[in-house]
C-alpha positions in Angstrom: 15.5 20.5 -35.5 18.4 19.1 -33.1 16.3 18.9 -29.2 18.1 21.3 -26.8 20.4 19.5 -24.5 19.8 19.9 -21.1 22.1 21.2 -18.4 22.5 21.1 -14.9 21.1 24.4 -13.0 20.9 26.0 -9.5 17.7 27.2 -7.5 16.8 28.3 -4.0 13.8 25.8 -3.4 10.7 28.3 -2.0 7.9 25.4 -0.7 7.4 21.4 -1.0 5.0 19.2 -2.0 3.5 16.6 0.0 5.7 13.6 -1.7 8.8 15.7 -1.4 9.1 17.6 -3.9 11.1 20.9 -3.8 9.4 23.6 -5.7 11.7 26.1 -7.5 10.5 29.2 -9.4 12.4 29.8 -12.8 11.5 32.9 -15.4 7.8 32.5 -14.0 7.6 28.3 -14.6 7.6 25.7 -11.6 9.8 23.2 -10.8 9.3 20.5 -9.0 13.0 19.2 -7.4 12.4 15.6 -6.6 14.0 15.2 -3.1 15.2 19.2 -2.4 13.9 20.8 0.6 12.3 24.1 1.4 15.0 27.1 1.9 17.9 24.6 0.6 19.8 25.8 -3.0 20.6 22.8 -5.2 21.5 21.7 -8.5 19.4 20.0 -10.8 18.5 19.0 -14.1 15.1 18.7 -16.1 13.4 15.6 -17.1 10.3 16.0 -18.1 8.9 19.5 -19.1 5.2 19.9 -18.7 2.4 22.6 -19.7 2.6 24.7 -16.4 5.5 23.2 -14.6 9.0 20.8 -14.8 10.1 18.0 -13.1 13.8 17.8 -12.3 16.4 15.3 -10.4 18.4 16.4 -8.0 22.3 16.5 -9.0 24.1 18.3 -5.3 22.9 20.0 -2.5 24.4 23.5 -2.4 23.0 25.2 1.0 21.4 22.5 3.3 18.2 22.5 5.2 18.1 21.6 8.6 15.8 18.9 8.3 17.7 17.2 5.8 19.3 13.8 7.1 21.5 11.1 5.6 19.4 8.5 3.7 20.1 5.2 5.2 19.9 3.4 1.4 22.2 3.0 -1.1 20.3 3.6 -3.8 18.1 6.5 -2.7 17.2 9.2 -5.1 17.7 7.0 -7.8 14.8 4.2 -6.5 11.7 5.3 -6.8 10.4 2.9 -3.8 11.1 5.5 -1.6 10.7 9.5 -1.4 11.2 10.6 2.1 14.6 8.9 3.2 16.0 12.2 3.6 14.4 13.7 6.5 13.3 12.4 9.7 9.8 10.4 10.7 8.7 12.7 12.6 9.2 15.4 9.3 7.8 13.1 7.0 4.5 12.1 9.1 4.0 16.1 9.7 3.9 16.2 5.8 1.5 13.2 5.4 -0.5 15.4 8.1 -0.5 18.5 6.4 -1.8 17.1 3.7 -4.4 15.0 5.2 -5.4 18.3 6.4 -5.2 20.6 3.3 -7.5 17.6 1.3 -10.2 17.5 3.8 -10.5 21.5 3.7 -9.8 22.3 0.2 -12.2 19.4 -1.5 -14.3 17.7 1.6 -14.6 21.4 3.3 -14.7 19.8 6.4 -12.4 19.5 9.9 -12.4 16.7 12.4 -13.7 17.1 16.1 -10.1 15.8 16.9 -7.1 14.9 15.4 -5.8 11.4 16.0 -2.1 11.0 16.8 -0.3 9.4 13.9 -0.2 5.7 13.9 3.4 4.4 14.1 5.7 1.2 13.7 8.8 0.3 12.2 10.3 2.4 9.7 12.7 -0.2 8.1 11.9 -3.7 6.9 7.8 -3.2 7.5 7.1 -4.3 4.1 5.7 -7.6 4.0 4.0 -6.9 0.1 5.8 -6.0 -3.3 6.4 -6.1 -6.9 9.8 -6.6 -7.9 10.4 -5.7 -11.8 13.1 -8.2 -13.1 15.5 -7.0 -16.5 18.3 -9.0 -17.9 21.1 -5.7 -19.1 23.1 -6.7 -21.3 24.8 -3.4 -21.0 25.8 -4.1 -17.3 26.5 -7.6 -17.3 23.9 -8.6 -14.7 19.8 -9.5 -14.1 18.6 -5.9 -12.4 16.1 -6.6 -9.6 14.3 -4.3 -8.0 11.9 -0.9 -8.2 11.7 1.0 -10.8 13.8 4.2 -11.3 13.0 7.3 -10.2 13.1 9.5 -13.4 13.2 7.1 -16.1 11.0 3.6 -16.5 14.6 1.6 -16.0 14.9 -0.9 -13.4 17.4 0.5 -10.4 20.7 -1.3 -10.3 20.2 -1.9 -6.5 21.5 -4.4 -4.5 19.4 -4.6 -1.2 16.2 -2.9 0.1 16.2 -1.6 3.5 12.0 -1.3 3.7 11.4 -5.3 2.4 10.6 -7.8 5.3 13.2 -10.1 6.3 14.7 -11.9 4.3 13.7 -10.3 1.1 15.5 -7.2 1.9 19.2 -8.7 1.9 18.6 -11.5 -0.7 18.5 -8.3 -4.0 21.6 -9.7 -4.9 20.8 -13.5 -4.3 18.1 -13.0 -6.8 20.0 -11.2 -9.5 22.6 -14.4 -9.4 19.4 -16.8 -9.5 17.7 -15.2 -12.5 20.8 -14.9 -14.3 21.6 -18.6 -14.3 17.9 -19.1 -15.4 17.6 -20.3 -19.6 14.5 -17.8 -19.3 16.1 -14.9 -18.0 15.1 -12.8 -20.5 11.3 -13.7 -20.1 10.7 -13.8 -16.7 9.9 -9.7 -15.9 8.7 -9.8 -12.1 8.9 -11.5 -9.1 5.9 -10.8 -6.4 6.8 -11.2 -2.6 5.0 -12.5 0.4 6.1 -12.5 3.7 4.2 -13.9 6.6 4.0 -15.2 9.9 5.1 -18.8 9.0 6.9 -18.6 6.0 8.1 -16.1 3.0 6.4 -16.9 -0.8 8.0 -15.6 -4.1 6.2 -15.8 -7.0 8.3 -16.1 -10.5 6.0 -14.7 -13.1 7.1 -16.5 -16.6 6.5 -15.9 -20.0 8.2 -19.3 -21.6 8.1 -22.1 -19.6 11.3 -22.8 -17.5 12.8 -26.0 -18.5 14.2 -28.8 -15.9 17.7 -27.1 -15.0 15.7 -23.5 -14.6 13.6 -25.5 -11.9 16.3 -26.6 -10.2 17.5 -23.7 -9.7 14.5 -22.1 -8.4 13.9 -25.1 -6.0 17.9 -24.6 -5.1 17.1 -21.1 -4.0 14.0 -22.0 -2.0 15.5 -24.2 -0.1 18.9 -22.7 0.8 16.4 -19.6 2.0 13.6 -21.4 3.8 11.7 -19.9 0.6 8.2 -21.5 -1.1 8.7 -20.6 -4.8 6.0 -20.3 -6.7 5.6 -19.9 -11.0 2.9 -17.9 -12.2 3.2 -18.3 -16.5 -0.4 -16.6 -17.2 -3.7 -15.7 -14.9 -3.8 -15.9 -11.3 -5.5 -18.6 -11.0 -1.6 -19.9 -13.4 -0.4 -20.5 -9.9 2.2 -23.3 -9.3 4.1 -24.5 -6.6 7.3 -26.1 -7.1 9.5 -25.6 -3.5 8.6 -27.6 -1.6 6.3 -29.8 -3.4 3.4 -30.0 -0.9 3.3 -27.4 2.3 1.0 -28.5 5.2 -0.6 -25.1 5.7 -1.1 -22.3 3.8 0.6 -18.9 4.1 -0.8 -16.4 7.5 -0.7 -13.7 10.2 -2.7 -13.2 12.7 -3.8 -10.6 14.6 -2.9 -11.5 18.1 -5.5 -9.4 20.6 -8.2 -11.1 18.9 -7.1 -15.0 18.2 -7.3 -14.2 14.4 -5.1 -16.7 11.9 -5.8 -15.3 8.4 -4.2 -17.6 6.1 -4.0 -16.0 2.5 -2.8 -17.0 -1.1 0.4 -15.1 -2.2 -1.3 -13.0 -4.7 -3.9 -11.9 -2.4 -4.3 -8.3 -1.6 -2.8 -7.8 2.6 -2.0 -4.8 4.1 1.9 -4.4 4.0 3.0 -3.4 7.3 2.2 -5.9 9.9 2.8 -3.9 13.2 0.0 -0.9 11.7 -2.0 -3.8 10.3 -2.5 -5.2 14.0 -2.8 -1.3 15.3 -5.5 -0.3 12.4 -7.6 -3.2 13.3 -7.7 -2.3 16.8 -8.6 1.4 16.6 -11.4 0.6 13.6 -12.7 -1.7 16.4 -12.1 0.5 19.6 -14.2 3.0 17.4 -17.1 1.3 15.9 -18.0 0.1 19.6 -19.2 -3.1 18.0 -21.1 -5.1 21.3 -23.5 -8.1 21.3 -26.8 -6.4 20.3 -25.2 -4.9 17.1 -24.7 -5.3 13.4 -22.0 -4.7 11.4 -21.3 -4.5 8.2 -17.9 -4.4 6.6 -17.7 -2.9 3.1 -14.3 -4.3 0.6 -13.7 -7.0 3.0 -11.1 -9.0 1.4 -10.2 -11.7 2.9 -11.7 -10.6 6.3 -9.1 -8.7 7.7 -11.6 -6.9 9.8 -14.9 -8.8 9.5 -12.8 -11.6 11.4 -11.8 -9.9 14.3 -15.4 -7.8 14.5 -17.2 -11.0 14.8 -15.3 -11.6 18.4 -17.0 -8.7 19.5 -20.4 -8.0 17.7 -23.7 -9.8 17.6 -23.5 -10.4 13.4 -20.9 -9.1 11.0 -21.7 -9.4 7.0 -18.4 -8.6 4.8 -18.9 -7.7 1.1 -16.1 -7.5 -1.7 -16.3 -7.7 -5.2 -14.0 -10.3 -5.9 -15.4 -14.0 -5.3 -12.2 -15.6 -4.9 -11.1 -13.1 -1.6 -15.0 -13.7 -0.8 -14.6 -17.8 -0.7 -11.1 -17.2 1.6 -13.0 -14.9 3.5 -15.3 -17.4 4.3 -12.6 -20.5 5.0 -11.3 -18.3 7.5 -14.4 -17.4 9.8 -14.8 -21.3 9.4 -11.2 -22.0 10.0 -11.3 -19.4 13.2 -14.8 -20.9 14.5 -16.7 -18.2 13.8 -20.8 -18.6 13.5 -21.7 -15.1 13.7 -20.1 -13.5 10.1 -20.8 -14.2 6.5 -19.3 -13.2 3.5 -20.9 -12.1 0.4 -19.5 -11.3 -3.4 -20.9 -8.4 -4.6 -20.1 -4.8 -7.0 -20.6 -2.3 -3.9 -20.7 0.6 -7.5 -24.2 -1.0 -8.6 -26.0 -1.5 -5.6 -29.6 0.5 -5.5 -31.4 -0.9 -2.0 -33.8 -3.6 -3.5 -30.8 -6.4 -2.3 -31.5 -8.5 0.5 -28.6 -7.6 2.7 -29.0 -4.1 2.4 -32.1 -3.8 3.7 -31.2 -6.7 6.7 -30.5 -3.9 8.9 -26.6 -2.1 10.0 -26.0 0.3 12.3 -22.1 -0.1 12.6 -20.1 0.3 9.1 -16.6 -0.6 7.9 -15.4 1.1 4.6 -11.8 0.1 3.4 -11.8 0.7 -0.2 -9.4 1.3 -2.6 -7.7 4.4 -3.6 -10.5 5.2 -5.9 -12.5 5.8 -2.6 -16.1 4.8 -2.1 -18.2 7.2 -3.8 -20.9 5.0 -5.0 -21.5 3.8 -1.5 -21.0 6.7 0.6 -23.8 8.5 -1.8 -26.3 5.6 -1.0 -25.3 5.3 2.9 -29.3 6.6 3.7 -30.0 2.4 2.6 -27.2 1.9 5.5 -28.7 4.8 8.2 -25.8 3.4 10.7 -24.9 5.3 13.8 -21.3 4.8 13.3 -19.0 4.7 10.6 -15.4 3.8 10.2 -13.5 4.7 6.9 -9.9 3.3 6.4 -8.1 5.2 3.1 -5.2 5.1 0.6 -5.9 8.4 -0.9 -6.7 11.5 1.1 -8.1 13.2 -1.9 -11.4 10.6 -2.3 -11.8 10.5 1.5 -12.0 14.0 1.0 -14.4 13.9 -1.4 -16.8 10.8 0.4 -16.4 12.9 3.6 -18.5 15.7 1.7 -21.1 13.4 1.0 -21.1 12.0 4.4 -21.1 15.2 6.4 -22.7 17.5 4.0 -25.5 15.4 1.9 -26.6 12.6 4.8 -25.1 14.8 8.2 -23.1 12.7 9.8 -20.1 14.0 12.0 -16.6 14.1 11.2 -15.8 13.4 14.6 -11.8 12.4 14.6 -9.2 11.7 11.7 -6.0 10.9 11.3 -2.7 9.6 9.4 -1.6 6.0 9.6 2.0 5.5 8.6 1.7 2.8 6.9 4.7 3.1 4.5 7.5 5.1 6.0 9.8 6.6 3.4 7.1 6.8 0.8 4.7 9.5 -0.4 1.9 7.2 0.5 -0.8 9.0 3.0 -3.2 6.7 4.9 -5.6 7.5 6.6 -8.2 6.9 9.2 -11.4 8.9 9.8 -14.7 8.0 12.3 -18.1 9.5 11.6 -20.7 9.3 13.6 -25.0 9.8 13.1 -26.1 13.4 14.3 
């Protein structure tokens, strides 16, 4: 039996969703208009029909809301970096809010004392972290570089980014041209970027091995954009530099209030926006209180994006992640920063059970910043812990909804402020920031 062709159809859009999605009601079945704006009547067309509900693209805007604005990106509504270009910052971080506030009711049943004022920065070229997916079309004539599409699992024919860091942002093109001179071009599917403070890394992950002219071309590139080009053919630990040959220091940023240099490799996990990166920092330690008498402990530590600058201000700081190789970093920091007072420790926060040694060593100030999966395990043993104050940084308000339950319900602590950090403007991402405190 032939499948029914789709075809275009018009809606008056009745609510959103939190990652802007217009919701339409058709013959009693949901459907979620991917960009389309409460009270607005557009034209669409399904993509992907589910169980209780269909997801649709948007095709025109027939009646326009208010709040709509004119996305600043070519490519918007086909990328799927981005979800929010068309309405304001202020519109988008009210939505992030909303729904910060509608996950802590519906599944932590719980309110904050206070509400925190969002946490702003720059809304265009913030991000310092991506992913670029790489496909040679034959089709079009061209390498596509880029996010992925929207609706479909394409790569979007794009041709700059206007949330990448500077230079990444304008140099879309640049690397289309590069890959398409490259002998490998068909087998190199992703190029991972790294801006920092002192220089900007791209990583060329490889499936065959690029022969001499394919290097010289990479190391071309590098140089004409004050680029270190890096090839990655297998693990991470695959990593090669070949532009420049040798550097003298690895890559950083600091975190200026506090005389932090955190130099990191360009596969390591680092939060994307520098400017909320600097302001996060300072609020989780404005709010912990850390002073000379206390003891903190900082929980998915990283490479010691916290624990660093905590150890300037508290008596002893102990960070703890699960992976060895951010643990050993960690470490080279504090050393590299002069730091006596911290220590860093590899361990799987899911499996501890209180007979450890640096669990029962005494806290009474804790750091969570886990990731989106939240910190169940932890949270539900924070009695081995007892601290007085607790700082939870999160990627997902649905599991800080869910560890705030067990916090405030289970061990009775205090929910005493939350709030939103807008850590990638455009996007559906919600951040968030929440303090608790021992009753």
């Amino acid at each position: 039996m032939a499948r029914k062709r789709r075809e275009p159809e018009t809606a008056t859009i009745e609510s959103a969703t939190h990652d802007g999605r217009g919701i339409a009601a058709i013959s009693g079945k949901k459907v979620f208009v991917a960009g389309a704006l409460p009270g607005e009547r557009v034209e669409f067309i399904r993509r992907k029909s589910r169980r209780n509900f269909d997801e649709a693209e948007l095709l025109d805007v027939i009646e326009a809301s208010a709040d709509r604005i004119a996305a600043k990106c070519e490519a918007y509504g086909r990328c799927g970096g981005c979800s929010l270009q068309h309405v304001s910052e202020d519109y988008q971080r009210s939505i992030k809010s909303q729904t910060l506030k509608d996950n802590l009711e519906r599944i932590g049943k719980v309110e904050p004392e206070s509400w925190l004022q969002p946490m702003t920065g720059p809304i265009w070229g913030y991000r310092r972290r991506a992913r670029l997916a790489v496909k040679d079309v034959a089709a079009k004539g061209r390498v596509l570089v880029g996010f992925r599409e929207r609706h479909a699992p394409f790569i979007t024919d794009m041709h700059r980014c206007e949330v990448l860091a500077k230079p990444v942002g304008g140099l879309i093109d640049e690397l289309s041209e590069l890959v398409g001179k490259l002998s490998i071009r068909a087998r190199l599917p992703q190029i991972e970027i790294a801006v920092a403070d002192n220089s900007t890394a791209m990583v060329f992950r490889v499936l065959d091995a690029p022969d001499d002219a394919d290097k010289s071309h990479l190391k071309a590139f590098g140089v004409a954009n004050d680029c270190r080009i890096y090839l990655q053919p297998g693990g991470l630990d695959s990593l090669q530099l070949i532009q420049p040959e040798q550097v003298e220091e690895s890559l950083y940023y600091t975190l200026p209030e506090f005389d932090i240099r955190i130099d990191f490799e360009p596969i390591d996990f680092v939060q994307v926006n520098r400017d909320i990166n600097q302001q996060m920092v300072r609020f989780a330690i404005e709010h912990l209180c850390p002073g000379p008498d206390d003891r903190v402990l900082d929980l998915y530590c990283g490479i010691g994006n916290f624990s660093l600058p905590l150890a300037r201000r508290a008596g002893t700081v102990l960070g703890v992640e699960g992976e060895r190789s951010l643990v050993l970093r960690a470490a080279d920091n504090a050393a590299r920063n002069g730091l006596e007072n911290v220590e860093f420790r590899a361990a799987d926060l899911s499996q501890i059970d209180g007979t450890e040694s640096w669990v029962k060593a005494g806290w009474n100030r804790v750091l969570l910043d886990p990731a989106r999966s939240g910190a169940a395990e932890v949270v539900a043993r924070m009695h081995l812990f007892n601290p007085e104050r607790i700082v939870y940084i999160s990627c997902h308000p649905g599991t800080l909804a869910r560890d705030a339950d067990i916090l405030v319900h289970q061990h009775g602590y205090r929910l005493e402020s939350a709030g939103i950090i807008d850590m990638f403007p455009h996007t559906a991402h919600v951040e968030s920031i929440a303090v608790f405190t021992r009753q």
